[in-house]
C-alpha positions in Angstrom: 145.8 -8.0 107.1 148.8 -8.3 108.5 151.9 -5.2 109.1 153.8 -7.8 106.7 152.3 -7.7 103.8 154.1 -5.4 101.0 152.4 -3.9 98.6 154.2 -2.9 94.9 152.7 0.2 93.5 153.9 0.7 89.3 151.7 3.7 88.0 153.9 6.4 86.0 151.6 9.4 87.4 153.4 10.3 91.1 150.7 12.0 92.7 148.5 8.3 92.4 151.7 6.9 93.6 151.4 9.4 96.8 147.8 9.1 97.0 148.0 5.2 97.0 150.7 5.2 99.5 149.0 7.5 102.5 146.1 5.6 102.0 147.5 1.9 102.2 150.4 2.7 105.1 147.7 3.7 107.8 145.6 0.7 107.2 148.9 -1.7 107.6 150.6 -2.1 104.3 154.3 -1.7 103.5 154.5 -0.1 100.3 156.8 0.5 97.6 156.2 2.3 94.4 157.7 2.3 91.1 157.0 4.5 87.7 157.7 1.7 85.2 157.9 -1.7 84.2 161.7 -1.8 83.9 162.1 -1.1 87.9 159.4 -3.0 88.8 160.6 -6.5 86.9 164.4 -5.7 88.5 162.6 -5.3 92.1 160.3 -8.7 91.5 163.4 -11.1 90.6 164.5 -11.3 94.6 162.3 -13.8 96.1 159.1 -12.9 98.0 160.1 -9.3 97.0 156.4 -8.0 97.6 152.8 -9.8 98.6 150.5 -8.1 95.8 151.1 -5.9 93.1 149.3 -3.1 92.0 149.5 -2.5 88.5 148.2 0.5 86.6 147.6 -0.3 82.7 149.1 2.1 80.7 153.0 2.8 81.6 155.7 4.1 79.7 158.1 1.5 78.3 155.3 -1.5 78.6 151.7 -2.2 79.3 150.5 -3.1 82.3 149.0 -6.1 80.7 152.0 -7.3 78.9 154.1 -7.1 82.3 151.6 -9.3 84.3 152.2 -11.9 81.3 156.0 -11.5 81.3 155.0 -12.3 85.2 152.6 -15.0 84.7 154.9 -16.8 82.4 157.9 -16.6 85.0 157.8 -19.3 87.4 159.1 -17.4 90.5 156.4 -14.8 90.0 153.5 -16.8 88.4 151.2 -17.3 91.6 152.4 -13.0 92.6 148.5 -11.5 93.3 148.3 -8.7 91.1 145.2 -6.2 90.6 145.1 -4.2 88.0 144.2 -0.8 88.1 142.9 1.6 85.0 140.5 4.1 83.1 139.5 1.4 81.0 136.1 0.3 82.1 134.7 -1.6 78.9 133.8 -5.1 79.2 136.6 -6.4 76.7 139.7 -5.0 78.6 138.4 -6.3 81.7 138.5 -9.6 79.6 141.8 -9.0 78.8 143.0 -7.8 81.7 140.9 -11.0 83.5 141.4 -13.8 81.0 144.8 -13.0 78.6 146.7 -11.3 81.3 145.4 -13.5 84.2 144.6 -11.0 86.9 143.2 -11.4 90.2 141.5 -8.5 90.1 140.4 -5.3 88.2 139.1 -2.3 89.4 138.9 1.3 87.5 139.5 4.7 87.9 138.6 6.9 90.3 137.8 4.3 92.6 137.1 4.4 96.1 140.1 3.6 98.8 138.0 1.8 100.9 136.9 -0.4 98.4 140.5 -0.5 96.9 141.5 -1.6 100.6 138.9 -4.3 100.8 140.0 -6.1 97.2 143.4 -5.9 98.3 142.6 -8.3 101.6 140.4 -10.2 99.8 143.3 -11.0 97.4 145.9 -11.5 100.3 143.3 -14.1 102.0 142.8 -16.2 99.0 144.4 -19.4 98.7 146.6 -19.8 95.9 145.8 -20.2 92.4 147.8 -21.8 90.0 148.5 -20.4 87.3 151.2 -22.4 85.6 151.3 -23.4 81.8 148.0 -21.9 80.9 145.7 -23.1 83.7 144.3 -22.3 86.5 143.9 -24.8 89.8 142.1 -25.2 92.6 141.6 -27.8 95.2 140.4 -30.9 92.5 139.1 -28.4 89.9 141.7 -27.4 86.9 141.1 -25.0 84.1 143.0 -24.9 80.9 142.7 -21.5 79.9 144.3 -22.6 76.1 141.6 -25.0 75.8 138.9 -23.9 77.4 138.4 -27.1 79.2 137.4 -28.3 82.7 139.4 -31.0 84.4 138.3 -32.6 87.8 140.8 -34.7 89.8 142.3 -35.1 86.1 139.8 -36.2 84.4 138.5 -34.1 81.7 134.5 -32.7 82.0 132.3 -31.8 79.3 130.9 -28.0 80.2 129.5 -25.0 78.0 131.2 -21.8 77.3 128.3 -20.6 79.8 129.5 -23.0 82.9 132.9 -22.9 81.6 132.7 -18.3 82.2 130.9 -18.4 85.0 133.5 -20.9 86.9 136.5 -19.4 85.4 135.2 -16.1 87.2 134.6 -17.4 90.4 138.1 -18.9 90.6 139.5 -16.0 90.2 137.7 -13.7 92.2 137.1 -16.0 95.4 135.4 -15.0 98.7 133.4 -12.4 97.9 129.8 -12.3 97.4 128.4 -10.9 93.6 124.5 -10.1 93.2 123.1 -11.0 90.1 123.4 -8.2 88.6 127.6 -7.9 89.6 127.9 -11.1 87.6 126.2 -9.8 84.8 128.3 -7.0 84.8 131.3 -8.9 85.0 130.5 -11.5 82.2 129.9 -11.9 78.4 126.5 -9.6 78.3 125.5 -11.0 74.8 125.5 -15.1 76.5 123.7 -14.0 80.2 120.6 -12.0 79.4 119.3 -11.5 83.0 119.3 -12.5 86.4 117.3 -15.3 85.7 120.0 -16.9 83.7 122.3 -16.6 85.9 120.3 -18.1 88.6 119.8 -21.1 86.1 123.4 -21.6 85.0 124.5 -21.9 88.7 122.6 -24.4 89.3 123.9 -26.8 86.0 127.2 -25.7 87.4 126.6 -26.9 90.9 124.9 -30.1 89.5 128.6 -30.4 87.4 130.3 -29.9 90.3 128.2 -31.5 92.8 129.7 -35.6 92.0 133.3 -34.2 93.1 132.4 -32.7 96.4 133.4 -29.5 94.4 129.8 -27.8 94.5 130.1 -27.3 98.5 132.6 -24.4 97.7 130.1 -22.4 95.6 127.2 -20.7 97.9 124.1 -19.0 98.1 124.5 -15.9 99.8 120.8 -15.5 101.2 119.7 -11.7 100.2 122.8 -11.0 98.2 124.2 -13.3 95.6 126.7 -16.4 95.1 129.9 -16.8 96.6 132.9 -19.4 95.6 134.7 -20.0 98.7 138.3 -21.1 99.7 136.7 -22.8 102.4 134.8 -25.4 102.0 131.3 -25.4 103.2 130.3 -28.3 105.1 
């Protein structure tokens, strides 16, 4: 990525600060970091103040996911990329974190820097998401995350809690490819029992999809897995 991208680090414990810092200003980043909520919020109120944040979960005087929801619900910094990073690995705070707190990303501690590095660009070479007044927007495709409804080109679709998942994942974690196994990981393991599923609720979703020109965006990765794409596939 670009020397211009800025990257806002808010974790209370310095020595992540420090370790996050020499590993992100060699690989191009600017980087400023913060030990609480209170700095970070005065910091984000100039405009196009940083390009991502990096956003550790537990902090001092708020949580990491309450700030990203004072954030989300803030119209300057509603569309800010923000990953989340913590020691919480179970499925539900990674819902949380995903679905109430609307995250771009989450990844857990340790992690590796490399792969830290490689979310972070993935993140910065997404196209925007909307996230205003509880949905989420892409190209013709709308969720409303209060709801739990699918609109296309404003008109409201009928889809399952299954399709409904399964999409609202992809939107938000664009551009990368996810075996099987990933997205099993990732979503609700008591509704997607195996791979097989998966492969079977992919395809109702691209048959949804399909009528709007939307399904191009969602690929098969030969070998590997699916993909959503912000570019479409032709």
């Amino acid at each position: 990525m670009s020397t211009q991208n800025k990257i806002l680090i808010v974790d209370d414990e310095a020595a992540i600060r420090t370790m996050l810092r020499c590993a992100l200003e060699p690989a191009g980043f600017t980087v400023i970091d913060l030990a609480d909520c209170t700095q970070a919020w005065r910091l984000l109120q100039a405009k196009n103040a940083v390009d991502l944040l990096l956003l550790d979960w537990m902090l001092p005087d708020q949580s990491g996911i309450e700030f990203a929801k004072r954030l989300r619900a803030q119209l300057a910094t509603a569309d800010l990329p923000i990953i989340m990073l913590t020691a919480k690995a179970e499925e539900r705070n990674k819902l949380k974190g995903l679905e109430e707190a609307r995250v771009d990303d989450y990844i857990t501690k340790p992690f590796s820097i490399r792969e830290l590095i490689a979310r972070i660009n993935t993140v910065l070479r997404r196209g925007p998401v909307q996230n205003h007044e509880g949905r989420i927007q892409f190209a013709a495709l709308a969720l409303n995350l209060d709801h739990k409804t699918l609109l296309i080109n404003n008109q409201e679709i009928n889809i399952t809690p299954k399709l409904y998942a399964i999409l609202y994942f992809f939107l938000t974690h664009r551009d990368k490819v996810y075996t099987r196994q990933q997205l099993l990981d990732n979503l609700a393991a008591d509704s997607f029992y195996d791979e097989r599923t998966i492969d079977r609720q992919i395809k109702r979703l691209r048959d949804l999809l399909e009528p709007s020109g939307m399904a191009d965006y969602l690929i098969t990765v030969r070998g590997h897995g699916y993909q959503f794409t912000s570019k479409k596939q032709c």
